[in-house]
C-alpha positions in Angstrom: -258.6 9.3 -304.1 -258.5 8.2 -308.1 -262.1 8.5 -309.7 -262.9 5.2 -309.8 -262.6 5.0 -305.9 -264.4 8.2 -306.0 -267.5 6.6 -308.0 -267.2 3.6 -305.6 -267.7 5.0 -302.3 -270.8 7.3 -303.9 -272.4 4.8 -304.8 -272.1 2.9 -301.6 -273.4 6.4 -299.7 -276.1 5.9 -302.4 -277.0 2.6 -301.0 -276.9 3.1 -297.4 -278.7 6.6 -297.1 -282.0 6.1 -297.9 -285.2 5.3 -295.5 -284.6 3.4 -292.5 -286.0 0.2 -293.3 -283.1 -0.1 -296.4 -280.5 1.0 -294.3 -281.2 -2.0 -292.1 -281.8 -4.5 -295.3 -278.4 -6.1 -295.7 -279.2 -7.3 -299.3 -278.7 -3.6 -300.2 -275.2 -3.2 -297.7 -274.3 -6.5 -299.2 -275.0 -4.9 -303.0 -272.7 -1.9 -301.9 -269.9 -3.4 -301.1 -269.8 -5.8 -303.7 -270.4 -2.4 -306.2 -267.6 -0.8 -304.8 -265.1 -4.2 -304.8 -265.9 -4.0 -308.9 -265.1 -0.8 -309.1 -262.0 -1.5 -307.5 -261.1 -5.0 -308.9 -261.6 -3.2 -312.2 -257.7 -2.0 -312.1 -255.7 -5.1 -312.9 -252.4 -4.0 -310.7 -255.1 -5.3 -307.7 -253.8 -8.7 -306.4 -256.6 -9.3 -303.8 -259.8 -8.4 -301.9 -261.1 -9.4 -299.2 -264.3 -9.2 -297.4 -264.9 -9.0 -293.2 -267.7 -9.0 -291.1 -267.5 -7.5 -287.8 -270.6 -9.3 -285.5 -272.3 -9.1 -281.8 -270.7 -12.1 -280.1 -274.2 -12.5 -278.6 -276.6 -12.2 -280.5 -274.7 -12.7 -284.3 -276.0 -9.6 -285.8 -274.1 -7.9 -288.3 -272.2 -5.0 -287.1 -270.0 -3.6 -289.6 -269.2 -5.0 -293.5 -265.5 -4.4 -294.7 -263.7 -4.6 -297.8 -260.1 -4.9 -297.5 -258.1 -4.1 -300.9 -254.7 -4.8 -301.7 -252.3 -3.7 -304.7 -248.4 -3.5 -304.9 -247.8 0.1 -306.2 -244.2 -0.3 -306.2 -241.2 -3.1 -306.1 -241.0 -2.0 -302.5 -244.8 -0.7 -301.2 -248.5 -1.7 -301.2 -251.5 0.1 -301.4 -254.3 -0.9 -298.6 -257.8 0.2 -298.7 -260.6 -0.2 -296.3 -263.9 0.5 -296.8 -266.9 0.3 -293.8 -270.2 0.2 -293.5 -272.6 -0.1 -291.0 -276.2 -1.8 -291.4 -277.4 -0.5 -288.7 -276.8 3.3 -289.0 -275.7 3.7 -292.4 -272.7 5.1 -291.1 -269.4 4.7 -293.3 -265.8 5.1 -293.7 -262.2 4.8 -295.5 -259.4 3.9 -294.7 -256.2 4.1 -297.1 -252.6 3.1 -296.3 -248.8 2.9 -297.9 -247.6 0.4 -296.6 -243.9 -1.3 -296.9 -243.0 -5.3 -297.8 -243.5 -6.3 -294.0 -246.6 -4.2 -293.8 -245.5 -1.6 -291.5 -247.3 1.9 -292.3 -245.6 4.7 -294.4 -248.5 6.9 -294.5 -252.3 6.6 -294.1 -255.7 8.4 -294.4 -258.7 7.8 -292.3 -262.4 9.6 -293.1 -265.9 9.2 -291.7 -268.1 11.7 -292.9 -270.4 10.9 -289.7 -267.7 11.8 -287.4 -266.4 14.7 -288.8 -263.0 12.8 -289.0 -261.0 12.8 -292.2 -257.0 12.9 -291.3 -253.6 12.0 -292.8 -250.5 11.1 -291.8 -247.3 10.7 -293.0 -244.2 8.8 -291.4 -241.1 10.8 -292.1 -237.4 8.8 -290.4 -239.3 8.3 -286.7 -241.4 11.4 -287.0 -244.9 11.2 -287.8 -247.3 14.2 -289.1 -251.0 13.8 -289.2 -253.2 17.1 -290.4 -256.8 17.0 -291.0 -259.8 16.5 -288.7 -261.0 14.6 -286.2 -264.7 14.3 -284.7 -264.7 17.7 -286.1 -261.6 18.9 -284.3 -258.8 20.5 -286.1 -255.6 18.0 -285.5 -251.9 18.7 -286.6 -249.7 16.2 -284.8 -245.6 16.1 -284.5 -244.8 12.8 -282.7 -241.3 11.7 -282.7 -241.2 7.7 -282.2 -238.4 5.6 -282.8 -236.8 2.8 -285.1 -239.6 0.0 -284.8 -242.2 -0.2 -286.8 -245.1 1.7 -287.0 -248.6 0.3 -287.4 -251.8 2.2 -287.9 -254.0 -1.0 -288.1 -252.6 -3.9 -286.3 -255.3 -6.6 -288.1 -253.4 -6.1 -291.0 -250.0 -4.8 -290.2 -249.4 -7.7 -288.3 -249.4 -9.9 -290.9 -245.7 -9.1 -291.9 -244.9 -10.3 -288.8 -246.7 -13.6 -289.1 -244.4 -14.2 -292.3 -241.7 -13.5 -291.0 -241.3 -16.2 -288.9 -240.1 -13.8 -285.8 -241.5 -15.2 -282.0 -242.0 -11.4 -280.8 -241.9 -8.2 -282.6 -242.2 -4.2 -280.8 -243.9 -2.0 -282.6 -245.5 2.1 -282.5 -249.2 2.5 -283.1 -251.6 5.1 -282.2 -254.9 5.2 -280.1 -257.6 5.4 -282.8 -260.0 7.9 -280.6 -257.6 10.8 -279.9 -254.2 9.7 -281.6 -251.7 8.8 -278.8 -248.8 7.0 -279.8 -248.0 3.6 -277.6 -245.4 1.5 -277.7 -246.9 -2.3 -278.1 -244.7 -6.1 -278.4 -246.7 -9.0 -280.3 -245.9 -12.4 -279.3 -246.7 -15.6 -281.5 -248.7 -18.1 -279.4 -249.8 -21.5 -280.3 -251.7 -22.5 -282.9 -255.2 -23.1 -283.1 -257.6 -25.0 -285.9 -260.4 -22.7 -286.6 -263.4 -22.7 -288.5 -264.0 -20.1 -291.1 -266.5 -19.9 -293.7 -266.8 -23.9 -292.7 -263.4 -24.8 -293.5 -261.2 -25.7 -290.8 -257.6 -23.8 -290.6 -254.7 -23.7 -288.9 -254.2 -20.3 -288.0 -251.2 -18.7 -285.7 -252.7 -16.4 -282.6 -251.0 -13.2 -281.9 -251.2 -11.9 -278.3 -250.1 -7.9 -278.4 -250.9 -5.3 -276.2 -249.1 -2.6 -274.4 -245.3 -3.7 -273.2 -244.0 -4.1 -269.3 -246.8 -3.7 -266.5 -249.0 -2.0 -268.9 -249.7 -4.9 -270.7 -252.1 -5.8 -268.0 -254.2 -2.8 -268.8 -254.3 -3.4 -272.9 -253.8 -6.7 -274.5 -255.7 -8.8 -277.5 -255.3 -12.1 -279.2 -255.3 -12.2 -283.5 -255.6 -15.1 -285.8 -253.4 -15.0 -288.8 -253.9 -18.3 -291.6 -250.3 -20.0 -290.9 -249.9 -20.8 -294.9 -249.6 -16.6 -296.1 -250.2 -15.2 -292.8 -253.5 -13.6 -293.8 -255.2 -12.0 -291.1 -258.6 -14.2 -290.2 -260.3 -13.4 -287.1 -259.9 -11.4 -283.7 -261.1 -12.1 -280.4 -264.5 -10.5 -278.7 -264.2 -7.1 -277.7 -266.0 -5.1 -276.1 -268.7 -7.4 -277.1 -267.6 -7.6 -280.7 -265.3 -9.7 -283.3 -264.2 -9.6 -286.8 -263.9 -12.3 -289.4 -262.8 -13.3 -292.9 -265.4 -14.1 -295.0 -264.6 -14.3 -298.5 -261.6 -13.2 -300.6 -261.0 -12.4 -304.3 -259.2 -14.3 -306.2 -259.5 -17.4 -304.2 -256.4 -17.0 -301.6 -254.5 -16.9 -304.7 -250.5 -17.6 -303.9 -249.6 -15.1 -305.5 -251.3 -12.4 -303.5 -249.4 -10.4 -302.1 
């Protein structure tokens, strides 16, 4: 992590751990992440950021706040960064990926300091290597997979996908809570007309899940914007969903 990043995510620990009652102000969450979005906007090579809420589909509440950066590092790679928090808990966390033209991953690093977790891995040909922690346990993974893509975070890594045109795709990813690796197949559906931030948009849902029989055990539906095949909103799960809120610059077309 560079030292502006560094500086960023102190200062939105800053934010979030002090007395309850702040914690659960979301003026101050909302303060944090838009601190740590300047700090990162502040490099010109950054093409776009945007900004997610995660909310109870019952009652509305706020569950988690994201900021989602992206920069091309390279003719051939991006640079992906998430950053979490939680109003609730003050919990937080980062995410960073590599990530090729279609978006698949190249390598990645997860942390959250509450959890113990802070992990990276690395895709080498079809092996990948991931060292580091998780929930406090020591983790040092071999896992050979095979030619198809790999995706870490689907949200996001979809989205090559979606421009591509493609019907169905297979793809590797790997089981967030203990890192097993599972073959998955996304499939474009219909489109839909949505409404976000009170603008309607035609957005492209993406069913993936688990292939064969499995996929009756494991399966969830995306929304990608059909014009750039930004990522938009998932479906409830587990009692929860996630949504574009704003972006910066202004779904510019030359983001990449």
């Amino acid at each position: 992590m560079d030292q502006r990043n560094s500086a960023a995510q102190l200062a939105l620990n800053r934010v979030l751990h002090c007395g309850r009652s702040s914690r659960q102000d979301s003026f101050r969450l909302a303060f944090a992440l838009a601190l740590t979005a300047l700090f990162l906007s502040s490099d010109s090579s950054i093409a776009l950021t945007l900004h997610y809420e995660t909310r109870n589909a019952d009652s509305g509440a706020i569950v988690t706040k994201s900021s989602r950066v992206i920069r091309r590092v390279s003719p051939s790679t991006f640079e992906v960064v998430l950053l979490w928090a939680s109003p609730a808990d003050s919990s937080s966390g980062e995410q960073r990926y590599l990530v090729d033209d279609d978006f698949a991953t190249l390598e990645w690093t997860v942390e959250r300091p509450d959890t113990k977790t802070n992990y990276t891995g690395r895709r080498e040909g079809n092996v990948l290597t991931i060292t580091g922690t998780l929930d406090g346990a020591v983790v040092e993974k071999r896992i050979e997979i095979d030619e198809r893509p790999f995706h870490n975070n689907p949200s996001f890594g979809l989205e090559g996908f979606v421009r591509s045109g493609e019907k169905e795709a297979e793809f590797r990813t790997l089981r967030p809570d203990n890192l097993s690796d599972y073959k998955m197949k996304a499939r474009v559906k219909e489109r839909d007309v949505i409404n976000i931030g009170g603008q309607e948009v035609t957005a492209v849902r993406v069913e993936w899940g688990l292939t064969g029989f499995k996929s009756m055990f494991f399966k969830r539906n995306l929304w990608f914007r059909e014009s750039d095949g930004r990522f938009l909103r998932s479906e409830v799960a587990d009692g929860e969903y996630s949504e574009l809120v704003r972006s910066v610059p202004d779904e510019s077309d030359s983001a990449p």
